[in-house]
LUMLOVO-697838 format. One record per residue: residue number from 0; residue in three letters; chain; x, y, z of N, C-alpha, C, O in turn. Coordinates in steps of 0.02 Angstrom, whole numbers, plus 32768, in hexadecimal, padded with zeros to 4 digits. Layout:
BEGIN
NUM,ALA,A,X,Y,Z,X,Y,Z,X,Y,Z,X,Y,Z
...
END
This chain:
BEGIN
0,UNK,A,2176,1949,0A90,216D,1932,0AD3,216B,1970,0AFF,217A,19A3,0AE0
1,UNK,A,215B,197A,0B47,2149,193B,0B6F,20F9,1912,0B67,20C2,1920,0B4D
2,UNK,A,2116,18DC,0B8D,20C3,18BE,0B9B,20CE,18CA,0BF0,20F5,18BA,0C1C
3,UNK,A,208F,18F0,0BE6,2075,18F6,0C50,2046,18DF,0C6B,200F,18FA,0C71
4,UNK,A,2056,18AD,0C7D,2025,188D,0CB7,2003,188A,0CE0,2021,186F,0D0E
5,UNK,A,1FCB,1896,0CEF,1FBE,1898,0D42,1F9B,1855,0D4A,1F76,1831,0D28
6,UNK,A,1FBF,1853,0D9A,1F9A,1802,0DAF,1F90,1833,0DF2,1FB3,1860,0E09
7,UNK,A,1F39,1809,0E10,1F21,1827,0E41,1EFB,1810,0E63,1EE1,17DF,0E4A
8,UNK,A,1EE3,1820,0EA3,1EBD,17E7,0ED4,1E68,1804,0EA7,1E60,1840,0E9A
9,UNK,A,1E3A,17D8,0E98,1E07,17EA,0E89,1DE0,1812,0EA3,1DB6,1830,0E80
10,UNK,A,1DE4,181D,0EEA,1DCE,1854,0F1E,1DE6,1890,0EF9,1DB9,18BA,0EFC
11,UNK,A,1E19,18A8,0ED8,1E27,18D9,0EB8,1DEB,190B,0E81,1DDA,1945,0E75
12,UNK,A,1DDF,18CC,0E71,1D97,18F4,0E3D,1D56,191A,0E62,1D2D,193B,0E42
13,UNK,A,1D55,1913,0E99,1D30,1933,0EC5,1D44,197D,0EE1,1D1F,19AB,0EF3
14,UNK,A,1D87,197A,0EDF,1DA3,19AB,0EF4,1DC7,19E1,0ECF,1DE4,1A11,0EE9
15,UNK,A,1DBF,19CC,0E79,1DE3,19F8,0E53,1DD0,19DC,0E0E,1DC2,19A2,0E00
16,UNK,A,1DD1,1A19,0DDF,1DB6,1A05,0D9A,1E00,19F0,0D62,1E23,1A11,0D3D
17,UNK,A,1DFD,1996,0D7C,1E42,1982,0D52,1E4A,1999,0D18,1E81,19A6,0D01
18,UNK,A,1DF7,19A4,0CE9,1E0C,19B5,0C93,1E2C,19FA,0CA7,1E69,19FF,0CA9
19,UNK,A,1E0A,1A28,0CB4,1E20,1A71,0CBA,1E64,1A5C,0CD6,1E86,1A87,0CBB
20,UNK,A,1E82,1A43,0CF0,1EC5,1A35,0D10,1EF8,1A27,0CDB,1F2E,1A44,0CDC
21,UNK,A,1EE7,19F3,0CA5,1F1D,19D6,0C7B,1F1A,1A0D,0C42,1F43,1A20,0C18
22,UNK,A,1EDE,1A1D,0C53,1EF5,1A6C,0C1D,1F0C,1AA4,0C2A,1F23,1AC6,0BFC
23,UNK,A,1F0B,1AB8,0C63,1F44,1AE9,0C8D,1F8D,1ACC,0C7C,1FB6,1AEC,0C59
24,UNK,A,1F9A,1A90,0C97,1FD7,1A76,0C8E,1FFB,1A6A,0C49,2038,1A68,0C44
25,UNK,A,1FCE,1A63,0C14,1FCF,1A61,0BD9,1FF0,1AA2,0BD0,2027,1AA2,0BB5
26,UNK,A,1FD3,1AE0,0BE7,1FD7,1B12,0BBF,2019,1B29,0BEF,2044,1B36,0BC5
27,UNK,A,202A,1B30,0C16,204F,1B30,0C4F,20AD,1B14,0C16,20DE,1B32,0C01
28,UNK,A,2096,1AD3,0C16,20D6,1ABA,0BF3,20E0,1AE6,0BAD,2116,1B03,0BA6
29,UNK,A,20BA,1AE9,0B85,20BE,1B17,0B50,20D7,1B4E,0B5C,2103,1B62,0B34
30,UNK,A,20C6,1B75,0B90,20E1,1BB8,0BAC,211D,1BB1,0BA2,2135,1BD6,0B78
31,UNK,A,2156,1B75,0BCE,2180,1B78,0BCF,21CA,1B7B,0B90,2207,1B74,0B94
32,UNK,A,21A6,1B86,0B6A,21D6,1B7D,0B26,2202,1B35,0B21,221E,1B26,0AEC
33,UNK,A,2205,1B14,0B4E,2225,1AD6,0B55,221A,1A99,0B20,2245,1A79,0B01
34,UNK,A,21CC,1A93,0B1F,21AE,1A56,0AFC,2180,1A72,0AB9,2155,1A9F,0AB8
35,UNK,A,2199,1A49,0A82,216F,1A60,0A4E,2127,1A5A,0A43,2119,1A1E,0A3F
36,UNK,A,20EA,1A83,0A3B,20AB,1A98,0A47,2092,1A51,0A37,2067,1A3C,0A5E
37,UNK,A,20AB,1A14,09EF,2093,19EB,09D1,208C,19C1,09F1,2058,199E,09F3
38,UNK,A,20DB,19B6,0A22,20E1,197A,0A54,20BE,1988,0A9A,20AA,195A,0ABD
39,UNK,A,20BA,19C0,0AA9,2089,19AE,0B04,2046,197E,0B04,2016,1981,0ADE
40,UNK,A,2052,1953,0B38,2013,1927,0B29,2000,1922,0B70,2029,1900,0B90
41,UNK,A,1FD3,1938,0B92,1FB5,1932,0BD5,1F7D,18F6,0BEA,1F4B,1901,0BC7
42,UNK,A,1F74,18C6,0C0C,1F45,188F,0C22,1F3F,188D,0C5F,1F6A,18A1,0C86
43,UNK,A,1F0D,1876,0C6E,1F0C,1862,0CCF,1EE2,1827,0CEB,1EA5,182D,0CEE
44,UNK,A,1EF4,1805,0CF6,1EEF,17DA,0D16,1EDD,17B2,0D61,1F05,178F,0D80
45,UNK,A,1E88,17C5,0D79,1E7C,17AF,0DA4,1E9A,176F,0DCF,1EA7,1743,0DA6
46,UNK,A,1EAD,1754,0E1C,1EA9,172B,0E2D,1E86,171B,0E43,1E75,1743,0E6F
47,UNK,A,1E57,16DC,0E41,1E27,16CF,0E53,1E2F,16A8,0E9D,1DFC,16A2,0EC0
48,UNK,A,1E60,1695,0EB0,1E74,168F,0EEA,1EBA,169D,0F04,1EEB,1686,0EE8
49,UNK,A,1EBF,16C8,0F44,1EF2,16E4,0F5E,1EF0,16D4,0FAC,1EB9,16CF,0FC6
50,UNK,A,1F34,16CB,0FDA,1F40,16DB,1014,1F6E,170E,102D,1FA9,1701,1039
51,UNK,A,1F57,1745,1034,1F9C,176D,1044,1FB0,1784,1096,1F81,1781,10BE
52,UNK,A,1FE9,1796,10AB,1FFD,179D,10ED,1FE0,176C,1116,1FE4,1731,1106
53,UNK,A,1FBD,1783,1153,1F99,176D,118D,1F6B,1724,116D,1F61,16ED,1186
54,UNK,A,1F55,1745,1128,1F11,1716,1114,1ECC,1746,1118,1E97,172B,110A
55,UNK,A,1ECC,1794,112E,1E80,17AF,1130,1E60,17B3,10E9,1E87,17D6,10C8
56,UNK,A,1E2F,17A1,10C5,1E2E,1799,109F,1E0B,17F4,106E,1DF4,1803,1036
57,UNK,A,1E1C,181C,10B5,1E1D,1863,108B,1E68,1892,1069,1E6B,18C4,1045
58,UNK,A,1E9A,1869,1086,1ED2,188B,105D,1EDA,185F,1010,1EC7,1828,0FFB
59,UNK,A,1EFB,1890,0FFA,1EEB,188F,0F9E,1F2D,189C,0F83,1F52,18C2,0FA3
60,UNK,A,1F43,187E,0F46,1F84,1891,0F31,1F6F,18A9,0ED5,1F3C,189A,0EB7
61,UNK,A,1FA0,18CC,0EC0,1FA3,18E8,0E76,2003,18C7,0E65,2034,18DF,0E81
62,UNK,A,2005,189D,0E3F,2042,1878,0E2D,205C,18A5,0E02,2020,18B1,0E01
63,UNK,A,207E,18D2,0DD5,207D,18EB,0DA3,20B5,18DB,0D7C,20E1,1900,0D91
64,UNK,A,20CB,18B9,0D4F,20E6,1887,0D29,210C,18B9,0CE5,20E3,18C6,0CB9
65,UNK,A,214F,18D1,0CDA,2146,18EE,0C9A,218A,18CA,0C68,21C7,18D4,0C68
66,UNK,A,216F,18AD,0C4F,219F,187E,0C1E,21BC,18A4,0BD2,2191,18B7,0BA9
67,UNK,A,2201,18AD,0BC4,21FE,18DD,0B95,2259,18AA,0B63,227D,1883,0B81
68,UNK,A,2260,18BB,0B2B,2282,189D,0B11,22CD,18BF,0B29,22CE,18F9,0B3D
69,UNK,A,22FB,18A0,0B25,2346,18AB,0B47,2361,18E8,0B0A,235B,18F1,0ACD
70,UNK,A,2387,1910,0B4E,23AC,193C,0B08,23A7,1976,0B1A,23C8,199B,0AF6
71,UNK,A,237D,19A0,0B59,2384,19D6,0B7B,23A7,19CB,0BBC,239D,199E,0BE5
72,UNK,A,23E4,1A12,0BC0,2409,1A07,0BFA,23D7,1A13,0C46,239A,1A1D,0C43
73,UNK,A,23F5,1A11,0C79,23E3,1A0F,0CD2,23B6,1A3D,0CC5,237A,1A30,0CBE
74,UNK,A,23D2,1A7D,0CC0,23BC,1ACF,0CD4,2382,1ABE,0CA9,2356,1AA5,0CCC
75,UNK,A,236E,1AC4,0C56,234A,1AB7,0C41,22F9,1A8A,0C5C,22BD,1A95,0C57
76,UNK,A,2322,1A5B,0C76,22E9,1A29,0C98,22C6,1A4E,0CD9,228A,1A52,0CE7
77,UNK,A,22EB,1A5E,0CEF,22EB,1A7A,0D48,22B4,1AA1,0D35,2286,1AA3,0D5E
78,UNK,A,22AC,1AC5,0CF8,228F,1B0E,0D18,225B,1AFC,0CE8,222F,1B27,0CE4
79,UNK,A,2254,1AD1,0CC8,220C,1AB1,0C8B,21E8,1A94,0CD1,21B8,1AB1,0CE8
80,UNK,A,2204,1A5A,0CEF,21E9,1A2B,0D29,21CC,1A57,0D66,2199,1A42,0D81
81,UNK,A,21F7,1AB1,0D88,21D8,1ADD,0DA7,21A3,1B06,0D8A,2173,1B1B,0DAB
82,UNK,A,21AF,1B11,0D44,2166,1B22,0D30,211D,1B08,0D36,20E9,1B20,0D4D
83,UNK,A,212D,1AD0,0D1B,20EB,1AAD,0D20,20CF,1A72,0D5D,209B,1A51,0D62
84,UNK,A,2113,1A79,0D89,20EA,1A75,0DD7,20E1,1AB9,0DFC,20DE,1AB2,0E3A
85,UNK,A,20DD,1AEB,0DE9,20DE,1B27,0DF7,2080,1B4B,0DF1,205A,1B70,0E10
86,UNK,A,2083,1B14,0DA5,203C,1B33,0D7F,200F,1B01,0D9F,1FD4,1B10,0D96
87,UNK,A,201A,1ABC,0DC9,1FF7,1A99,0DCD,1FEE,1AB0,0E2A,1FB8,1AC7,0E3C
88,UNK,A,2004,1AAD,0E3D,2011,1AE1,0E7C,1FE4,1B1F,0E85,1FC1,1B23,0EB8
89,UNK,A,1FE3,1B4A,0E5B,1FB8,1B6E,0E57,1F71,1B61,0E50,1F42,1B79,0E70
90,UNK,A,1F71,1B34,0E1B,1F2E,1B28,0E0A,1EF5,1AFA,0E38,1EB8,1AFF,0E3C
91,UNK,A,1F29,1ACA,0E5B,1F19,1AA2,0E8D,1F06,1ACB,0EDF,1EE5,1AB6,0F0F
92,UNK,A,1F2C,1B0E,0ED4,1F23,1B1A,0F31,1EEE,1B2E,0F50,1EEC,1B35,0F8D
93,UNK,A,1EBB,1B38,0F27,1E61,1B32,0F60,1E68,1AF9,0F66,1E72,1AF4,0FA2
94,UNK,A,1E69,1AC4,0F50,1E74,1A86,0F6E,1EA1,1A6C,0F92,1E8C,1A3E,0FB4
95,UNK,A,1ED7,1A78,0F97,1F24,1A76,0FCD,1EFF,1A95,100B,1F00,1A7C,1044
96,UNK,A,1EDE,1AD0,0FF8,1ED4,1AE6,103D,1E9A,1AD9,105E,1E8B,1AF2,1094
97,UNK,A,1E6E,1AA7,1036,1E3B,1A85,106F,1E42,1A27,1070,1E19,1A03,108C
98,UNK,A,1E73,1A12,1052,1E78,19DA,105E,1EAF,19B9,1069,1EE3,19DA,106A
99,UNK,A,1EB1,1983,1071,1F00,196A,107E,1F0F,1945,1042,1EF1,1911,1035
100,UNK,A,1F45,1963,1016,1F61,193E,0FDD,1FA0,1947,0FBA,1FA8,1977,0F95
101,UNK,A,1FC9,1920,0FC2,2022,1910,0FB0,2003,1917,0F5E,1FD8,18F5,0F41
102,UNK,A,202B,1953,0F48,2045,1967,0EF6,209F,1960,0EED,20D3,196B,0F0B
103,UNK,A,208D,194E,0EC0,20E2,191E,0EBB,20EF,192E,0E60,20C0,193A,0E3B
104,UNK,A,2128,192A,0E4D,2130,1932,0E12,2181,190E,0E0C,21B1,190C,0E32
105,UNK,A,2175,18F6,0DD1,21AE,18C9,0DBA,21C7,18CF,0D5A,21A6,18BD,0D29
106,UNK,A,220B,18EE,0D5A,2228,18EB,0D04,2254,18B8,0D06,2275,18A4,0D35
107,UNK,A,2251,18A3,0CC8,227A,186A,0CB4,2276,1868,0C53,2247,186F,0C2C
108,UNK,A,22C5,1859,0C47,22CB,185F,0C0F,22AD,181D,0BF1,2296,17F2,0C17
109,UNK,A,22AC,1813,0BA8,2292,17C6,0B87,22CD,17D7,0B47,22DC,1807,0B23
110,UNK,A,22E4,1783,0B52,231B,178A,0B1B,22EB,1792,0AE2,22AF,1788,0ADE
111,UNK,A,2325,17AD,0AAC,22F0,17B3,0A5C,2311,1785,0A3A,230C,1785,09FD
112,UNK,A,2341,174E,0A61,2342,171D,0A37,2327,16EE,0A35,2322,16CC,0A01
113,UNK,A,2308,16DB,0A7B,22DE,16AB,0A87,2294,16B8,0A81,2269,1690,0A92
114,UNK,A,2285,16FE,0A62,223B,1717,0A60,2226,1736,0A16,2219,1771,0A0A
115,UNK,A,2225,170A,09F1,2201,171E,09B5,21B9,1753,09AD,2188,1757,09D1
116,UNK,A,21C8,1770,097B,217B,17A7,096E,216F,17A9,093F,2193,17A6,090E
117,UNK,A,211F,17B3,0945,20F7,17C1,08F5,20CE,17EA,090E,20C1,17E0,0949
118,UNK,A,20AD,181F,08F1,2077,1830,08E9,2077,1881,08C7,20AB,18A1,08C0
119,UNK,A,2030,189C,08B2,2007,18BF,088D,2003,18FC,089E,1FF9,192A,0877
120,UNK,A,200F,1902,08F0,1FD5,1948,08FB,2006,1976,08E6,1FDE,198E,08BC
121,UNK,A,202F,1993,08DF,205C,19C4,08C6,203B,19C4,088F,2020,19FC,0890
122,UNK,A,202C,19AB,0860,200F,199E,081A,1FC5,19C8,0818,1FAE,19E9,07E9
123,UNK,A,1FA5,19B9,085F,1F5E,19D1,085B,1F54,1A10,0891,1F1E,1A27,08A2
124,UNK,A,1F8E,1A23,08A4,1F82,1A55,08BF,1F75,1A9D,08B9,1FA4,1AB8,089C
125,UNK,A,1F50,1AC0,08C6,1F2F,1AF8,0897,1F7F,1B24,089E,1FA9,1B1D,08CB
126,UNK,A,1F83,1B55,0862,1FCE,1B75,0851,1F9D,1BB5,0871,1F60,1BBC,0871
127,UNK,A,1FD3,1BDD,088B,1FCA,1C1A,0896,1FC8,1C57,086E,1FF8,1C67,084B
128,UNK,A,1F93,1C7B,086F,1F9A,1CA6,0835,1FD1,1CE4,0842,1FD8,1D04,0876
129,UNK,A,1FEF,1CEB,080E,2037,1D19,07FB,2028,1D6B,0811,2053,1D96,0809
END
């Protein structure tokens, strides 16, 4: 884990290249030594309809969602969650600075008792040569 989210006003795709984005952020969380390379999983998620503040329908929001399994202390979290609103911040500010749009970011643990797992890609992931 984590899985990172982005939920976003669809006006956003006009204003910034979301793939190039979840792969900054991708690589961003990896940086951080926090989350294992196997588990980062990045998605985003247009809204296809939004009202935000006033109602103008040119301000824009980036939700950023990072869900990760329980079991790392505060400090740990604090500075995984400042990284990668840090990297998304960056990557976002030609656009911060010509448009109007609330970037928000949110961690939250997921019990691992109530969240079962399966899967492969550790299995298929290319090994690094020695």
């Amino acid at each position: 884990m984590p899985h990172i989210t982005l939920d976003y006003s669809a006006n956003m795709e006009d204003r910034t290249d979301i793939a190039a984005l979840c792969r900054h952020l991708r690589q961003a969380a990896a940086e951080t030594g926090v989350f294992p390379l196997a588990g980062i999983r990045v998605r985003a998620f247009a809204a296809s309809h939004a009202s935000i503040a006033d109602g103008d329908p040119q301000h824009g929001y980036i939700d950023i969602s990072i869900r990760l399994r329980a079991g790392r202390d505060l400090d740990t979290r604090k500075r995984a969650a400042q990284a990668v609103f840090a990297a998304a911040q960056s990557f976002l500010e030609p656009a911060l600075q010509q448009h109007s749009i609330a970037l928000s970011l949110e961690m939250r643990d997921i019990d691992p008792e109530l969240s079962p797992k399966c899967g492969t890609i550790r299995d298929h992931m290319q090994k690094a040569d020695p």
